[in-house]
N, C-alpha and C positions, 0 to 999 in steps of 0.2 A: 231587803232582808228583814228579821224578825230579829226581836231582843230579848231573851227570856231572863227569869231569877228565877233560879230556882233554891230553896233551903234555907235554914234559920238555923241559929246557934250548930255546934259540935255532936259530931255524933262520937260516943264515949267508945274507944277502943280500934280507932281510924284512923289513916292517914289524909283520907279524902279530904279536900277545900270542902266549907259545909256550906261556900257561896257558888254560886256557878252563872255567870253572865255569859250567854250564848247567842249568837248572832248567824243566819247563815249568812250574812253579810257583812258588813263592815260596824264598828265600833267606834265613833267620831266621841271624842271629849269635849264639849263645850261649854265655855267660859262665860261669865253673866257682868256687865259694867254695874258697881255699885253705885249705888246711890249715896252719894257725897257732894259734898263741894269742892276735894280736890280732884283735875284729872286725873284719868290712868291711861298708860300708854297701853297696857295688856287688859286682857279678860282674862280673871282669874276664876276656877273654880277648883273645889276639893272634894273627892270622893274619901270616908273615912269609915274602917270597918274595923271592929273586934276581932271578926274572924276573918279564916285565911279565905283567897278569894282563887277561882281560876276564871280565867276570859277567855273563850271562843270565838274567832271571828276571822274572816278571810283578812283584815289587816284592820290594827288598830291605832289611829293616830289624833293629834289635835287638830281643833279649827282654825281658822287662821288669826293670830296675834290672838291665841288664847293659852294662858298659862294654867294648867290642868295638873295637880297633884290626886293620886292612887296613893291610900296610905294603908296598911293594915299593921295594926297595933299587937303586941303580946311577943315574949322573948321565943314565940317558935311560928309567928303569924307568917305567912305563906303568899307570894304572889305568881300566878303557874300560866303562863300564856303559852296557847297551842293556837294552832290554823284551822278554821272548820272548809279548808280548800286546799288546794295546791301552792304553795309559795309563789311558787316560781308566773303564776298566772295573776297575780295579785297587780292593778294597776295605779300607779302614784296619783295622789290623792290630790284634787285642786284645792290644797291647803297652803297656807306660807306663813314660814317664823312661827309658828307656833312651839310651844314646847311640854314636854310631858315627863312625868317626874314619878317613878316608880318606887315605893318604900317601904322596906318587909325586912323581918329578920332574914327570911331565903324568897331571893328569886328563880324563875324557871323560865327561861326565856326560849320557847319550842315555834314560835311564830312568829307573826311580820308586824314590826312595829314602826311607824312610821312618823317621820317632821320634816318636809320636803321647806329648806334654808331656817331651818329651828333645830330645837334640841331637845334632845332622849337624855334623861338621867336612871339611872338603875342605880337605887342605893340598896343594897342589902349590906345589914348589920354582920351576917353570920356566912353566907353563901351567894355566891351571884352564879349560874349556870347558862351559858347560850350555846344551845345544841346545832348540830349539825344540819344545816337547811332552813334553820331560822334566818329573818329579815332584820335588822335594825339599820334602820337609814337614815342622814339626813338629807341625804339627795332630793333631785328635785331627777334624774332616772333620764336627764336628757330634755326634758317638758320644757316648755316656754311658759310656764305659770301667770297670766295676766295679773299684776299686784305692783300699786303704785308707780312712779316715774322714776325716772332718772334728772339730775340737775347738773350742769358744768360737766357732765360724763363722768362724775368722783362719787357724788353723793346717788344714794339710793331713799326716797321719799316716798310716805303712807299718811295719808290725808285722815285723821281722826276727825273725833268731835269738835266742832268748835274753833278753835283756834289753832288746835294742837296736830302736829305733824311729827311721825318718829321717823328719824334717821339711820339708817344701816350704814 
């Protein structure tokens, strides 16, 4: 699929998002390890806009053990997700634990958003809307997702950098 942007700042006397992130396919959020000296369990990144944004994409989720915030700023800033496909054909992402954090005065949730054994946050300040046929899932939809082992049959194990190993 393709990823476009289209728009810059407000157009004066509109409702329209003046951002538009379009994909005819999918829209993956990826996280980047800082560079530090302490470890991190997650990959953090943050997408941050003044203006309101809408996202197009047959389904939009994170990558895996990446911690991904969507912010847009202003008391009437806008975050509007639709599908550029069929919901219902959309297929679970080989992502895992990841999670994705939504944050707008109003949200609009028309599409498939997805954390297959991770988490969906939708904060809106003023409005949260999820229409009829929209996705939000953290299912894994039935998949055997290849990601990390099992130990004693209790714990669930992910081999980071180094030393470091996160436990579910």
């Amino acid at each position: 699929g393709t990823v476009a942007l289209q728009g810059v700042g407000a157009t004066p006397g509109t409702t329209e998002p003046p951002v538009n992130l379009i994909s005819s396919g999918d829209i993956r959020a990826i996280g980047t390890r800082l560079a530090s000296n302490e470890p991190s369990l997650a990959l953090p990144g943050k997408f941050i806009s003044p203006a309101s944004i809408a996202l197009q994409a047959a389904q939009i989720y994170p990558a895996t053990l990446t911690d991904f915030e969507l912010v847009v700023g202003g008391p009437e800033g806008r975050i509007v997700v639709t599908p550029s496909g069929n919901p219902a054909e959309t297929i679970t992402p080989l992502s895992v634990g990841g999670s994705l954090k939504l944050t707008a005065s109003h949200i609009e949730q028309a599409g498939v958003l997805r954390a297959p054994f991770g988490e969906l946050r939708l904060a809106a300040e003023k409005s949260l809307t999820l229409t009829r046929g929209s996705v939000t899932s953290t299912s894994s939809a039935g998949l055997t997702l290849p990601f990390g082992r099992t130990e004693f049959g209790t714990d669930w194990l992910y081999k980071l950098d180094g030393n470091l190993t996160r436990v579910f």
